[in-house]
N, C-alpha and C positions, 0 to 999 in steps of 0.2 A: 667253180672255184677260181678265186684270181691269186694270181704270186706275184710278191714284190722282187726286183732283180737288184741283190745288195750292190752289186756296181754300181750299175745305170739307175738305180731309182725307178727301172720303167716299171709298169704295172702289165703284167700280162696275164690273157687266160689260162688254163690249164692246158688247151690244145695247142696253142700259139708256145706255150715253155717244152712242150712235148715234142714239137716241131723246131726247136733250138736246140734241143737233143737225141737227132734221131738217131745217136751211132750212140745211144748210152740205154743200157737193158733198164726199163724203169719199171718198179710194181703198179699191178693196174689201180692202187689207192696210194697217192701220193702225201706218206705222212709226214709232219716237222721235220723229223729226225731226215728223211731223205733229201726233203728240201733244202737243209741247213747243212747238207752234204755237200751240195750242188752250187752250196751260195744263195741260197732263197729261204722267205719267207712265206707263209699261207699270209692272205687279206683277209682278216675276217669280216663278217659282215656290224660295221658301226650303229648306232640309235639317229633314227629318224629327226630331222631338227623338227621341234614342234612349236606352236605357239604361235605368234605374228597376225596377222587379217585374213579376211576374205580375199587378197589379192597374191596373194602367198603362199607359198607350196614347199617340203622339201626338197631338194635337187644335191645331187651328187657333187662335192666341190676336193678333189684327189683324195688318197689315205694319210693318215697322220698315225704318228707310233704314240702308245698306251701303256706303261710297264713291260718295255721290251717287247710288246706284241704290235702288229698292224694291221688297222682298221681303215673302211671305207668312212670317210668325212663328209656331216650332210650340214650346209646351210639355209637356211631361208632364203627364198630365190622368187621372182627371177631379180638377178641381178644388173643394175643396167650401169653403163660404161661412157664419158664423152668420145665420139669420134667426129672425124671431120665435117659428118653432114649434120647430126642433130647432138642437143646435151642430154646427159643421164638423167635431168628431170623430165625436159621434152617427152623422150622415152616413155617414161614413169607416167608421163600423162596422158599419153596416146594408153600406152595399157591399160593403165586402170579407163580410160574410158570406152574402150573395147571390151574387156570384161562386165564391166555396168551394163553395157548395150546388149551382149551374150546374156547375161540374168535376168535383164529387164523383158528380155526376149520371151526367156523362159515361164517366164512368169505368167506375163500375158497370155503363152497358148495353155498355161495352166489354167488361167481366168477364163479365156473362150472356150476350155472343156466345159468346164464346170455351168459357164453360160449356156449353152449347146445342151448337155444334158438336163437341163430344166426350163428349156423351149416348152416342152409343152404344157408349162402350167399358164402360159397366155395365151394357150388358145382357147376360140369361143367356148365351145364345149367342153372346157375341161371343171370339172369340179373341185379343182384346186381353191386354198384362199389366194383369190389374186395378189390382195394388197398387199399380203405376207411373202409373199413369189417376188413382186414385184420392187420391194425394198431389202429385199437378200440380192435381187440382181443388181439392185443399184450400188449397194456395198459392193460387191464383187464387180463392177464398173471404178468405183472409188480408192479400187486398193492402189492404183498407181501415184494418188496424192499422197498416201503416208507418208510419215515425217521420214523413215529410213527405209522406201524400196529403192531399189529393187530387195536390195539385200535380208532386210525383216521384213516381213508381211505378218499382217493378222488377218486369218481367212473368217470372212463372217459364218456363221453358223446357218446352217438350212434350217426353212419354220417345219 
């Protein structure tokens, strides 16, 4: 549980406000009604920010008040900032190319399982259709040309 501190605005947890009142008897379930005795409010827990891209995630941005109640505030993240050594696109452009590379990454030992696991329909003795083995490998060689990897792939289908 986290409590807003109507003074200070700070947000603290329930041990850390326990801990600012150790000479005060507290019940072992901290309700409204005690909080708002003490000058505090519960944080309740706010709605995840959704929507935005593949390079985007919710992330915790303070609490903001709802019809007199308070909630934890999420926005689309990550957020980037000018400072002195680089600008907030620079940033934005290093990330998203470090995320591409992370996917692109991923992707590929997805592709080398998949490769790896049907090695052995080109070997001599195998009674596989080759030709059929052999142009499912090559699609699954080819998926890194698609128009949007890393990010979509369309995985060929085995013969």
């Amino acid at each position: 549980m986290e409590i807003r501190i109507r003074d200070t605005g700070e947000v603290v947890t329930e041990s850390q406000f326990r801990a600012a009142h150790k000479n005060t008897s507290l019940p072992r379930q901290l309700s409204e009604q005690v909080l708002n005795d003490l000058g505090a409010d519960i944080v309740f827990e706010g709605p995840q920010a959704s929507g935005g891209d593949q390079y985007q995630f919710s992330q915790r941005q303070g609490v903001e008040q709802i019809n007199g109640k308070w909630f934890t505030k999420y926005v689309l993240g990550p957020i980037f900032t000018d400072n002195e050594d680089t600008t907030a696109a620079e940033q934005e452009a290093a990330y998203k190319a470090q995320k591409d590379a992370e996917q692109a990454t991923a992707i590929r030992n997805d592709r080398n399982k998949r490769l790896s696991d049907c090695d052995w329909t080109q070997l001599a003795d195998s009674t596989a259709d080759k030709a059929a083995w052999a142009t499912y490998r090559q699609a699954l060689r080819d998926i890194t040309a698609q128009a949007d990897f890393p990010w979509t792939v369309t995985w060929p289908d085995q013969p």
